[in-house]
C-alpha positions in Angstrom: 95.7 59.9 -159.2 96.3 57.5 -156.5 95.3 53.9 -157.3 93.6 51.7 -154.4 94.1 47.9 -154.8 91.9 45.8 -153.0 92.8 42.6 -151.8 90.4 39.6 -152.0 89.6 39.3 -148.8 88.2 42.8 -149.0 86.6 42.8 -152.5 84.8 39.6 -151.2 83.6 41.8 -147.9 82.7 45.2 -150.0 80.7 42.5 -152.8 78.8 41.1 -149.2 78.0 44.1 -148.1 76.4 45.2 -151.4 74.0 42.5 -151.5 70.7 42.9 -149.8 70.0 40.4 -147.1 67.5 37.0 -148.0 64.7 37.6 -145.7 62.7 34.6 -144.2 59.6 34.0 -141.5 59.5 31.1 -139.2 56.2 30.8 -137.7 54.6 28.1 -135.7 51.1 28.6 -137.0 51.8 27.9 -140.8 51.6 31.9 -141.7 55.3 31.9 -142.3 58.0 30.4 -144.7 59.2 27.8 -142.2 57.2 26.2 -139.6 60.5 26.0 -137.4 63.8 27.6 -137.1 66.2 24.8 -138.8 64.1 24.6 -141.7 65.1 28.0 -141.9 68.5 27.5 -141.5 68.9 24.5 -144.1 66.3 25.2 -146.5 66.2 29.3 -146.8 69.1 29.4 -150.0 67.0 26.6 -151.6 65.5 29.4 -153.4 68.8 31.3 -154.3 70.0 30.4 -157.7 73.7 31.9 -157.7 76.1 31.6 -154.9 75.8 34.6 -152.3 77.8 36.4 -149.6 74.8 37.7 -148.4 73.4 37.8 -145.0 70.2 35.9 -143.7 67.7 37.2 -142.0 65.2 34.6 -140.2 62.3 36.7 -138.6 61.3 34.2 -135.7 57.3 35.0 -135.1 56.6 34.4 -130.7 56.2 31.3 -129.9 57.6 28.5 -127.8 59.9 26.5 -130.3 61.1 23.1 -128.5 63.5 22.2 -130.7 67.4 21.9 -131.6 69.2 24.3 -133.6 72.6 23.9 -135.3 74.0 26.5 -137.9 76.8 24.8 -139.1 80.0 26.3 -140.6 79.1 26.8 -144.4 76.3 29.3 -143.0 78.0 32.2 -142.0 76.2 36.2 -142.2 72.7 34.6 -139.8 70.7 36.5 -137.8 67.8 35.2 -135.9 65.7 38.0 -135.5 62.3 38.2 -133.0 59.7 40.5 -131.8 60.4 40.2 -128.1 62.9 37.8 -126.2 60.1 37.0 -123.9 57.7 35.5 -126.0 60.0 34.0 -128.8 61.8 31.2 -127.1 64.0 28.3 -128.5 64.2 25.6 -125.8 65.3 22.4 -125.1 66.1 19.9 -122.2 69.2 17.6 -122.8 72.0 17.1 -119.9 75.3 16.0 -120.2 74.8 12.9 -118.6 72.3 11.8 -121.6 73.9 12.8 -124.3 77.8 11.8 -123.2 79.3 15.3 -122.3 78.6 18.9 -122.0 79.6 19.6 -125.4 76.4 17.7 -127.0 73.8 19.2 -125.1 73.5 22.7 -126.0 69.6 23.8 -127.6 71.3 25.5 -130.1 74.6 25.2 -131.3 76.3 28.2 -133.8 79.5 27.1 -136.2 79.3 30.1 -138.2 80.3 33.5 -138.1 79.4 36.6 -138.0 76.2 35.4 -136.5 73.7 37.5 -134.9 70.8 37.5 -132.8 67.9 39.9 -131.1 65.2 39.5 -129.3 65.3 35.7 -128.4 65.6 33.5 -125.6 67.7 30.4 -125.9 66.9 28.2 -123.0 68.3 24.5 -121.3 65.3 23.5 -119.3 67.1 20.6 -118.0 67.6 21.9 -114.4 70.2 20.7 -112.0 72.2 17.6 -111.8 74.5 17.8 -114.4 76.0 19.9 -117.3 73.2 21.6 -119.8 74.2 24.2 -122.5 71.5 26.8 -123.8 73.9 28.2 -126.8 77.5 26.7 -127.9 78.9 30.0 -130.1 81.9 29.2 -132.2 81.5 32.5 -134.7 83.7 35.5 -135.0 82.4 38.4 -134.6 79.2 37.1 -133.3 76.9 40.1 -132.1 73.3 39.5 -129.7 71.1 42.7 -128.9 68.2 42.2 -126.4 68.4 38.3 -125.4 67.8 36.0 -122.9 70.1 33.0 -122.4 68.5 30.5 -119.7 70.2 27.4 -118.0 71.9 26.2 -114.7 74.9 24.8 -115.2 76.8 25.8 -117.9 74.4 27.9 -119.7 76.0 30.1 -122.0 79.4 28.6 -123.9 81.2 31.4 -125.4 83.6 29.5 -127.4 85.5 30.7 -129.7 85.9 33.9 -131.6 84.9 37.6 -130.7 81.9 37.9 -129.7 79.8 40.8 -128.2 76.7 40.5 -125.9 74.8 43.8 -125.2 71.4 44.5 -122.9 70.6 41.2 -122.6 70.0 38.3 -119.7 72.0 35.8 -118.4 70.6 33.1 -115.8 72.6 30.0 -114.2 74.2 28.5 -111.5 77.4 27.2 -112.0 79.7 28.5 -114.4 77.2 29.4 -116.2 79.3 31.5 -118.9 82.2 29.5 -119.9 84.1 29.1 -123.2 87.5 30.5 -124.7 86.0 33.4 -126.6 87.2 36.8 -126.9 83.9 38.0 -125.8 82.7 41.3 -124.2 79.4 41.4 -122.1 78.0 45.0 -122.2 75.0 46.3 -119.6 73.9 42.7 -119.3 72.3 41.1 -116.2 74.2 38.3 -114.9 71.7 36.6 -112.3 72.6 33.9 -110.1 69.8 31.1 -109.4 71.7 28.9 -106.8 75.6 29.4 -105.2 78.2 28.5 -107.6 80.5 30.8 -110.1 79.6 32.8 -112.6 82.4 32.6 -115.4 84.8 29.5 -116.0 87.1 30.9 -119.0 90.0 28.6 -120.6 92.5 30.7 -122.1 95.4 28.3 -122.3 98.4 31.0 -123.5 99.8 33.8 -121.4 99.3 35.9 -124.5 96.1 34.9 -126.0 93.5 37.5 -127.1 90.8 35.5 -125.1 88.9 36.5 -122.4 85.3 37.4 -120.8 85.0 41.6 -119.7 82.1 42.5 -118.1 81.1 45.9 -118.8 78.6 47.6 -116.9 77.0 44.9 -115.8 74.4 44.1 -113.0 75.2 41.1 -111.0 71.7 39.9 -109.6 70.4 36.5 -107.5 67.4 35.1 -106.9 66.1 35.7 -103.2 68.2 33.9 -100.5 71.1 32.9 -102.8 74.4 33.5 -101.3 78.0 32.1 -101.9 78.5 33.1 -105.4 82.1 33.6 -106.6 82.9 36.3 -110.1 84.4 33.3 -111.8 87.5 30.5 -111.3 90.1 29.2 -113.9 89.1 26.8 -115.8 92.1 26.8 -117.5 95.7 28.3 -115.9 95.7 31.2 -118.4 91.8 32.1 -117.5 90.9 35.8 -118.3 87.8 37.9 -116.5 87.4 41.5 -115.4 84.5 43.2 -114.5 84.6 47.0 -115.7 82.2 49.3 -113.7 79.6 46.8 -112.8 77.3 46.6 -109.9 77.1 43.7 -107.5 74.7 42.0 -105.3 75.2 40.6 -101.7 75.1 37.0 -103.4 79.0 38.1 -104.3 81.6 36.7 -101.8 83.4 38.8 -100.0 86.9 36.9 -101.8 85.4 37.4 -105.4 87.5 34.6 -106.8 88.1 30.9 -106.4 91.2 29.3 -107.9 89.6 25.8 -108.7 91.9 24.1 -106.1 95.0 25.0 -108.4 97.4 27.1 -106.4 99.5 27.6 -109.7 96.6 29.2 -111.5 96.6 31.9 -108.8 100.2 32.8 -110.4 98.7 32.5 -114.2 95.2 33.5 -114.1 94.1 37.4 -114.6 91.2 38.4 -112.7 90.7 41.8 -112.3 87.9 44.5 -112.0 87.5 48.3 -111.7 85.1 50.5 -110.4 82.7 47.5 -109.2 79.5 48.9 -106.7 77.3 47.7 -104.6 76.8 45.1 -101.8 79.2 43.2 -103.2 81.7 45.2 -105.2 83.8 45.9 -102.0 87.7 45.5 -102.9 88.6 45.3 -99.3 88.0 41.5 -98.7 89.5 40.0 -102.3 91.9 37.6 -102.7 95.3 38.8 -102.9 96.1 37.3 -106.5 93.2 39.3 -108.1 94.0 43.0 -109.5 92.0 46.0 -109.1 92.8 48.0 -112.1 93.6 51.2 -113.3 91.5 53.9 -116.0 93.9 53.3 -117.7 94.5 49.8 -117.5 90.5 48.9 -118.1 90.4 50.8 -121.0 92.2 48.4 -123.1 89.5 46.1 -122.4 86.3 48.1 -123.1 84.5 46.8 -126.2 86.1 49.4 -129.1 89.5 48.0 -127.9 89.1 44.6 -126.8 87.3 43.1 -130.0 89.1 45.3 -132.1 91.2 42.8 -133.7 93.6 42.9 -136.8 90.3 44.4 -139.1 88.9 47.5 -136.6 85.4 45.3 -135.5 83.4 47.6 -132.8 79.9 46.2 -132.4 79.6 48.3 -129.6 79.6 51.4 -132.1 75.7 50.3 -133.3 74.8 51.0 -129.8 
């Protein structure tokens, strides 16, 4: 008979996966558990009267809830489930310039992982004029189905970890999805509201697992917006391709910007394949981009790129 021994690491993952999930219901109108979303978050295990690996579920009834949200680190395995990303919105309106940096700003800031979402909208209502973050994501395999993220500049800051993004909505203006994530974007719409860039990644090693892949994609703009570049380095090392996606005219003819840093053109990897559309043309990019193979882009579709040392595929719960 051949004996499998399971390490602890995996006994603890097997034990998690065992237990059923603690369910919760936020609701505005008093018809719920919590009558906001970090209620939820702090007070849902009040109830539990053993330690637990188990995930949370916090059903988020529609509603409009202006407020800030921060899971912190000690609440991995959270999923903030709604109805409909249109009518269950989290919103808020700090800048940078009122809090003291970008970094303090965000509506809702995740610390945890293996967080998930569906069906919500996070939202920066701030406007122009400065640095506003809708979601800061620091979480490992971090997985959101079927959401809206909302800002100008700086919307979306993938930070950290692997994280997956599929049919969901992403609005901004300048560099609106920035971050050092290893983080895959799959049939999302990426809509530009003013000229500007769209991704600002910071990988800051040659041979760091980092990096933003846009796969299958729609690249959109509010009417009359032109002048809107795929992304720039942020740092030397930055990361982005765009795998089979379709772009708008908004799209400049040179894709890329190199951030006024002429090294980074040597450093940074900015590729695509297969991009459509007004603005997908190859013929006018900058030199120092790449326009890959099949069989280069493969390695960064979703099964390969978030794979990891322990086989993740969100994108297999399609």
């Amino acid at each position: 008979m051949k004996i499998r021994i399971l390490t602890f690491a995996a006994l603890a993952c097997l034990h998690a996966a065992e237990q059923a999930p603690i369910r919760v219901v936020v609701a505005q109108d008093g018809s719920g558990d919590y009558p906001t979303v970090q209620n939820a978050v702090d007070h849902a295990f009040d109830r539990v009267l053993a330690p637990t690996t188990a995930r949370l579920i916090i059903e988020i009834r529609p509603g409009i809830y202006h407020e800030r949200v921060r899971v912190p680190h000690d609440r991995p395995r959270v999923t903030f489930l709604g109805q409909d990303a249109q009518s269950t919105v989290i919103t808020y309106g700090l800048g940078a310039k009122d809090v003291g940096g970008t970094f303090f700003s965000a509506t809702v800031d995740i610390n945890a992982d293996e967080f998930e979402a569906q069906n919500i909208t996070f939202e920066n209502s701030y406007g122009t004029g400065t640095q506003a973050v809708a979601i800061s994501v620091h979480s490992d395999r971090a997985v959101f189905r079927h959401c809206r993220f909302l800002g100008m500049q700086d919307t979306l800051y993938a930070a950290s970890g692997r994280q997956y993004y599929a049919d969901s909505y992403i609005a901004g203006h300048v560099d609106f999805i920035f971050g050092n994530a290893a983080a895959v974007f799959d049939r999302c719409e990426i809509h530009s509201r003013g000229p500007g860039y769209i991704a600002a990644e910071s990988r800051t090693m040659p041979d760091g697992a980092q990096g933003f892949v846009f796969d299958h994609c729609r690249l959109t703009a509010d009417a009359g917006v032109h002048d809107v570049f795929l992304g720039r380095p942020w740092r030397n090392y930055s990361r982005v391709v765009y795998l089979d996606c379709w772009m708008g005219e908004h799209i400049r003819p040179e894709g890329w910007d190199n951030w006024h840093k002429e090294a980074a053109e040597k450093t940074a990897f900015f590729a695509e394949y297969g991009s459509e559309g007004p603005g997908g043309s190859a013929a006018g990019r900058v030199k120092w981009a790449r326009q890959l193979s099949a069989a280069e882009a493969r390695q960064f579709r979703p099964e390969a790129f978030l794979r990891g040392s322990d086989g993740w595929n969100p994108a297999a719960a399609r």
